[in-house]
C-alpha positions in Angstrom: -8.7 17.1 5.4 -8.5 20.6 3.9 -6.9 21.8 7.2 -3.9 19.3 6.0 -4.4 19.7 2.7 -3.5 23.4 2.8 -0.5 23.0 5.0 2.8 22.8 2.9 5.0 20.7 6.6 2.0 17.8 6.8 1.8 14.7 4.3 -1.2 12.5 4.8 -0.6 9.0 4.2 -2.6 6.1 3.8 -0.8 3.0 4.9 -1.3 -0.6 4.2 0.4 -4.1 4.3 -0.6 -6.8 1.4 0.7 -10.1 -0.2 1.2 -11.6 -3.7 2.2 -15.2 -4.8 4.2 -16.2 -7.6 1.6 -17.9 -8.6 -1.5 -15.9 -8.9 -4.9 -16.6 -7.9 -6.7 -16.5 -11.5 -9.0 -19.0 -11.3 -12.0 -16.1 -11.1 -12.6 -15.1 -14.7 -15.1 -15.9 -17.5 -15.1 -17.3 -21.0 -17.2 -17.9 -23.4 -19.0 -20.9 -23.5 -16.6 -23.9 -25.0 -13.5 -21.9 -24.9 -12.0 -21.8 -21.7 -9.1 -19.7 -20.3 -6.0 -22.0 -19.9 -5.1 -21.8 -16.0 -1.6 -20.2 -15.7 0.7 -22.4 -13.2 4.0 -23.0 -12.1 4.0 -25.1 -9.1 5.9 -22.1 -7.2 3.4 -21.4 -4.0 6.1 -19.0 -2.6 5.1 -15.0 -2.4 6.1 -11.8 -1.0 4.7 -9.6 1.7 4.6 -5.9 0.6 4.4 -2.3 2.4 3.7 0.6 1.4 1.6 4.3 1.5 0.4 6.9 -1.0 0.0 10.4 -0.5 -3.8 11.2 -0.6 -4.2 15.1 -0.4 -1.2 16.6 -2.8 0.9 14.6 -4.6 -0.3 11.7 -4.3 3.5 9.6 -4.2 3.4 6.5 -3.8 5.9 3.9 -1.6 6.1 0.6 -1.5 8.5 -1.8 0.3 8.9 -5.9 -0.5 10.0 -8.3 2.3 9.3 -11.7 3.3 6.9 -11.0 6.2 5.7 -7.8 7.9 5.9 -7.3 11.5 6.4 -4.3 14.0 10.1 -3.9 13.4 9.2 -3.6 9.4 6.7 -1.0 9.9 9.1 0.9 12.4 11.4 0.3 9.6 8.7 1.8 7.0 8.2 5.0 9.3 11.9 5.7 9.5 12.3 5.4 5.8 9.2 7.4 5.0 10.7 10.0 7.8 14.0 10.1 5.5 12.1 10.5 2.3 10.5 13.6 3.9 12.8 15.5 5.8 11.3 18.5 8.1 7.8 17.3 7.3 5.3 16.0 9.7 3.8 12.8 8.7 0.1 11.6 9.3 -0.5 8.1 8.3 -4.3 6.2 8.0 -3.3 2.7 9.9 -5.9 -0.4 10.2 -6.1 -1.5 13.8 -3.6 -5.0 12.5 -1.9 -5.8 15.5 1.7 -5.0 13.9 0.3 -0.9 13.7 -0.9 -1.3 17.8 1.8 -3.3 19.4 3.7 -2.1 22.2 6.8 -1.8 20.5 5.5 1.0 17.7 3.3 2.8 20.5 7.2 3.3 22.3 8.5 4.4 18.6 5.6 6.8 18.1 5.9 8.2 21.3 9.8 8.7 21.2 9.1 10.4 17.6 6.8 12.9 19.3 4.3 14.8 16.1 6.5 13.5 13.7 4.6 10.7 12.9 1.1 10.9 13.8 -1.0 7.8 13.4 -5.0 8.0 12.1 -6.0 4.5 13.4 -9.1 3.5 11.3 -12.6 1.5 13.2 -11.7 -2.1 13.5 -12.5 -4.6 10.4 -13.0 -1.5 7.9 -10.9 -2.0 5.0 -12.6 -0.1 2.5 -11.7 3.5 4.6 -8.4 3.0 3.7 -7.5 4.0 0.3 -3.6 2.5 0.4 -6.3 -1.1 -0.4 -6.9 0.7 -4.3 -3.7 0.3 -4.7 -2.8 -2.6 -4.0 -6.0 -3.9 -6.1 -4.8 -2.0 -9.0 -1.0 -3.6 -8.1 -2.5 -7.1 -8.1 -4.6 -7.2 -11.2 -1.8 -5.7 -13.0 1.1 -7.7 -11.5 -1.0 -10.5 -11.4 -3.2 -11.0 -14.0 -1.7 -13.8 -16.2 1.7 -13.8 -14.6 3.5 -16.7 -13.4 6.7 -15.9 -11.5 9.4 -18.1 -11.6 11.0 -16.2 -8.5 10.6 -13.7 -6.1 13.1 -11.1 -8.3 10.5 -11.5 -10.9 8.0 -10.5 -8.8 9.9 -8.0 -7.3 10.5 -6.3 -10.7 6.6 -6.4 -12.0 5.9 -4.6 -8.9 9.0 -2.0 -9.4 7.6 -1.4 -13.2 4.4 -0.6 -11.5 5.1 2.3 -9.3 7.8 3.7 -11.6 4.3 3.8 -13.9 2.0 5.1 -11.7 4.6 8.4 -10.5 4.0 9.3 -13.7 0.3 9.5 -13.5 -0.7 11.3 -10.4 -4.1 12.1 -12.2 -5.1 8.5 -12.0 -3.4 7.7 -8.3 -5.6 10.7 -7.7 -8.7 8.9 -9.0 -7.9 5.8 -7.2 -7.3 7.1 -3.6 -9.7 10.3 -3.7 -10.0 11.0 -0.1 -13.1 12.8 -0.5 -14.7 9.2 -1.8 -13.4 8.1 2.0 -14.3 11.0 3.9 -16.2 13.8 4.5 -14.9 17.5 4.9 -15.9 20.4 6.3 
C-alpha cells in the first residue's frame, strides 16, 4: 500500500456495486416503550442499482454511477469512465469475486487495456475487505433513513446531494475507508 501510496501515476480504488429502493427498509429501529416510530411507506417497491469507487490512499474521491441493473457491460462502462476521469494514470481497483467483475467479457477488456487497469480481486464471500461497502452504508442510512421516494429522480438526487457532500470532506471519507483498518503494510 505505501509502495502505491507514494507513487503520484497509480490511484487505488475500491470498487463496489449496491442497491436502494424507493421505499427503504426501516423497519429495524427502536422506540420507547408506547411510542412507536410510524413506518414510512409508499407502495413504490421499485429501486436503483448503483456503482461506484473511492480513492483509498490519497484523495480519497469518490464515484458513483446510478442504473437500473449492473452487469459486465456497466462495469466495462465504469472502468472506461473512471479511465477518462484520470487520464495518464494507472488505475488499481479492489473487486469482489461477483461474477459481473470475472466474466469473460471484462477479463478480454482488462487484457486489451494492458496495466491500465489492474484488478485486486478480493477472497471469495469477504465483504468487509472492501472498503467501497462503508460507503455505501454511510449512502443508505443517509439516503434512506426516513425517505420515501416517489421516483427514481428522487432517488437519484438524495444520492447526488450525497457525494457532492462527502468531496467536501475528505477527512471523514478518510475515516470511513482507512485502508490501514483493511490491510496490513509493510
Amino acid at each position: 500500500m505505501e509502495y502505491v501510496k507514494n507513487k503520484t501515476n497509480i490511484l487505488l480504488y475500491a470498487m463496489d456495486e449496491t442497491g436502494m429502493n424507493l421505499e427503504p427498509n426501516n423497519f429495524y429501529t427502536w422506540s420507547p416503550i408506547g411510542k412507536p416510530i410510524p413506518v414510512i411507506k409508499n407502495g413504490n417497491r421499485g429501486g436503483l442499482s448503483f456503482i461506484g469507487a473511492t480513492e483509498i490512499t490519497t484523495n480519497y474521491e469518490s464515484t458513483c454511477i446510478a442504473i437500473d441493473k449492473v452487469d459486465s457491460d456497466v462495469v466495462i462502462a465504469f472502468f472506461e469512465y473512471m479511465k477518462k476521469l484520470n487520464p495518464k494514470k494507472i488505475l488499481m481497483f479492489i473487486l469482489d469475486n461477483a461474477s459481473i467483475h470475472i466474466s469473460s467479457k471484462v477479463k478480454k477488456y482488462l487484457k486489451q487495456v494492458g496495466n491500465r487497469i489492474i484488478p485486486i480481486q478480493l477472497p471469495s464471500y469477504s465483504p468487509k475487505l472492501n472498503p467501497q461497502e462503508n460507503i455505501w452504508n454511510q449512502q443508505k442510512r443517509i439516503c434512506s433513513q426516513g425517505s420515501v421516494f416517489e421516483n427514481k429522480e428522487q432517488l437519484i438526487e438524495c444520492v447526488g446531494d450525497f457525494y457532492r457532500w462527502i468531496a467536501s470532506v475528505p477527512e471523514l471519507v478518510k475515516k470511513w475507508v482507512n485502508w490501514k483498518l483493511y490491510f496490513l503494510s509493510d
